[in-house]
C-alpha positions in Angstrom: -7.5 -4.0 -8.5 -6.9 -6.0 -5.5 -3.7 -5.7 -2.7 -2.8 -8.2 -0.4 -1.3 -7.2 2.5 0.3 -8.3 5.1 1.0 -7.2 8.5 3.6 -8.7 10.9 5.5 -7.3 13.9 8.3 -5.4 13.0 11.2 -8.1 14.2 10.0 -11.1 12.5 9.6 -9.0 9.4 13.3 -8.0 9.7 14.2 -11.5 10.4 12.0 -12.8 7.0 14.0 -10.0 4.7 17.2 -12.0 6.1 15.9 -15.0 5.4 14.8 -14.5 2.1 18.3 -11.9 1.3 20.2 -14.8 2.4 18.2 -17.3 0.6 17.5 -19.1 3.3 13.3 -18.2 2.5 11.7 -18.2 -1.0 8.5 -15.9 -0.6 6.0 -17.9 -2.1 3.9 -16.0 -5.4 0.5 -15.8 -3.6 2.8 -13.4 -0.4 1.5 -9.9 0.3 4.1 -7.8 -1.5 2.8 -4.6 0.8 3.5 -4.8 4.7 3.3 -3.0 7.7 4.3 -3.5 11.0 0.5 -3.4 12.5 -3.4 -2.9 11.9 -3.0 0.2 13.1 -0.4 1.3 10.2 -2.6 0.2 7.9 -5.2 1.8 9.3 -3.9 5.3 9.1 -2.5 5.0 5.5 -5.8 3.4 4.4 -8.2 6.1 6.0 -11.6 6.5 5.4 -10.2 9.6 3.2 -7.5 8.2 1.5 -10.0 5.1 0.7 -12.7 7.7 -1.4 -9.3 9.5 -2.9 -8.1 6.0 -4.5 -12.3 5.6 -6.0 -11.9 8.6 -7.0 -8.4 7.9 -9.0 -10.0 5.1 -10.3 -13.3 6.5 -11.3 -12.6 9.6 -12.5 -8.7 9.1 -14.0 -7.3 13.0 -13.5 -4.8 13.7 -16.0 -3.2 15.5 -13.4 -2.4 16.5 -9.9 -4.5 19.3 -10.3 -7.4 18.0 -11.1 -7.8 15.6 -8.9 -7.1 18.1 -6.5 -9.9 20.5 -7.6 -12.1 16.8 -7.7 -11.3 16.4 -4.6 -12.1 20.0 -2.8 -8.2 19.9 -1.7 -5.2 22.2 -1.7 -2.5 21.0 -4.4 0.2 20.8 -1.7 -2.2 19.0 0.9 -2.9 16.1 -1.9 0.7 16.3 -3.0 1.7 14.7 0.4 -1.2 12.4 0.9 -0.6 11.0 -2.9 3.6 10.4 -2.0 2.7 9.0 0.8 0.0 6.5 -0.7 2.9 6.4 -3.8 5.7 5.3 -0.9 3.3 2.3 0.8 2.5 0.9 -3.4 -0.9 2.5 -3.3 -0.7 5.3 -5.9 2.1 5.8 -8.9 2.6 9.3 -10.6 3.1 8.9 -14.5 4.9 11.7 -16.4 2.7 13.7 -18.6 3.5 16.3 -21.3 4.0 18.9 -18.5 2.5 17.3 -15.4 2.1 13.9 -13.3 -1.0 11.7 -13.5 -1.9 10.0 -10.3 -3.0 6.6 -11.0 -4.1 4.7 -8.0 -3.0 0.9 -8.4 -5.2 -0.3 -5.8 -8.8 0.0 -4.7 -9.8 -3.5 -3.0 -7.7 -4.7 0.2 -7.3 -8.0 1.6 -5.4 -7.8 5.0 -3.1 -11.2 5.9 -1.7 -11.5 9.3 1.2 -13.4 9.3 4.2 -14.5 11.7 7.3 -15.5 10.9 9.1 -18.1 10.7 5.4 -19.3 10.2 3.8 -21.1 13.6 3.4 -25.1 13.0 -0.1 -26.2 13.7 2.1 -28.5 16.5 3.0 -24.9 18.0 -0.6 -24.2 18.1 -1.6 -26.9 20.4 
């Protein structure tokens, strides 16, 4: 369970959602489909601690909030927030039990693409 992501200052992302809402861009398949604005983002979503939380999704599948909280040696409420935040960036989804929500983490592997747009010509580079 791999995610690409991609990280690109916050303007030129703006201006590749136009692009691509006015069709003027096609995203091509192999595209992060998670981005932030800088390293730095990623870096506090993707702590050290919310890293070992999304093994432990993975390794241990908790049929519930609950339990992954008493896994994890954390308040319910504490994880809560940490798990809608993961769920908000793509990380994590909650699935609808019988009478609770399942974290499932979608993603345990990260591959970080830095990216410009519009996309520098190797003529720019020069």
């Amino acid at each position: 369970m791999k995610a690409l992501i991609g990280v690109m200052p916050e303007n030129e992302f703006r201006q590749r959602v136009m692009a691509i809402v006015s069709n003027e861009y096609l995203p091509e398949e192999n595209e992060p489909k998670i981005w932030f604005s800088s390293l730095n983002a990623v870096a506090q979503i993707l702590s050290p601690e919310n890293l070992a939380l999304l093994d432990m999704m993975d390794r241990e599948k908790p049929e519930s909030i609950s339990q992954l909280a008493r896994l994890a040696g954390r308040a319910v409420s504490n994880l809560s927030a940490t798990l809608s935040t993961l769920e908000k960036h793509g990380f994590v989804k909650k699935v609808k039990g019988k009478n609770c929500m399942k974290p499932v983490a979608l993603y345990t592997e990260f591959v970080i693409h830095t990216a410009h747009f519009p996309a520098k010509k190797a003529s720019d580079a020069a």
